[in-house]
matplotlib code that plots the C-alpha trace (Angstrom):
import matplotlib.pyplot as plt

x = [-52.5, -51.3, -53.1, -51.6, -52.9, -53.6, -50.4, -48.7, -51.1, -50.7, -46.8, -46.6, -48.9, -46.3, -43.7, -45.2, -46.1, -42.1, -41.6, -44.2, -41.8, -39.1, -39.1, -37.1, -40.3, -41.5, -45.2, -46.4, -44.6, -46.3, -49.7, -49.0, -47.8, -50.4, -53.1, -51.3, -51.4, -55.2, -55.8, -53.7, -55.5, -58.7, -58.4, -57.0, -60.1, -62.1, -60.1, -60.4, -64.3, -64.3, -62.7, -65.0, -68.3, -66.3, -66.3, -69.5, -71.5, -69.2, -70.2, -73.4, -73.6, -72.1, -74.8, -78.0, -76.0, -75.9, -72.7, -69.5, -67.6, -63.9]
y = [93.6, 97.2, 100.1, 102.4, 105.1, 104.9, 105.6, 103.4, 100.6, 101.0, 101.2, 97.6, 96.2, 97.2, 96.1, 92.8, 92.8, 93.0, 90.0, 88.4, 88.6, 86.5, 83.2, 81.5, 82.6, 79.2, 78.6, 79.0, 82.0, 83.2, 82.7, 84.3, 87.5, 87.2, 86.9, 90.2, 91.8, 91.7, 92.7, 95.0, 96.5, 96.2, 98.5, 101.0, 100.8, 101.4, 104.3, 105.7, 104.8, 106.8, 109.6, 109.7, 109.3, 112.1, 114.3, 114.2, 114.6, 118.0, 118.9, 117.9, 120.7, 123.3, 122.5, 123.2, 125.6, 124.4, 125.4, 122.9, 122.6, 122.8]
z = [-88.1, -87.0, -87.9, -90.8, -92.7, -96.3, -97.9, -95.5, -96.5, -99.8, -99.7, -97.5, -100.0, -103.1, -100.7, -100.9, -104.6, -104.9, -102.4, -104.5, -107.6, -106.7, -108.1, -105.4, -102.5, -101.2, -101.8, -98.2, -97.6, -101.3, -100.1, -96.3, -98.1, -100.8, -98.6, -96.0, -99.0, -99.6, -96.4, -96.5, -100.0, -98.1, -95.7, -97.6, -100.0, -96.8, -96.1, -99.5, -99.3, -96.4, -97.3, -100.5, -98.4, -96.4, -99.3, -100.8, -97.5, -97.1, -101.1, -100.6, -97.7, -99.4, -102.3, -100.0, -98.3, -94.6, -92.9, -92.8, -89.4, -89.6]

ax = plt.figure().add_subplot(projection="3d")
ax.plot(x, y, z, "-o")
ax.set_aspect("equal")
plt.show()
């Protein structure tokens, strides 16, 4: 699967929700885009995870007052 960024992620993965809705999807192609869509969820939680670890560590250094790098 491709790299994206977050919101790209998370857009394909609504994309697939709506996919997901129609009643006339075959089975098998249901559980391919079910499972893409997981995956797809995932990573962007590892992304967001990230970008939270990303933001405390640069709190945290403001806290005991150690200079941040831009």
């Amino acid at each position: 699967m491709e790299k994206y960024d977050f919101e790209t992620k998370v857009e394909a993965a609504k994309k697939i929700m709506e996919k997901l809705m129609d009643p006339e999807i075959p089975l098998e192609e249901s559980v391919k885009l079910y499972k893409e869509g997981m995956a797809l969820l995932k990573e962007a939680g590892e992304i967001l995870e990230k970008a939270k670890l990303e933001v405390e560590t640069i709190e945290k250094e403001e806290i005991d007052g150690e200079e941040v790098p831009v």
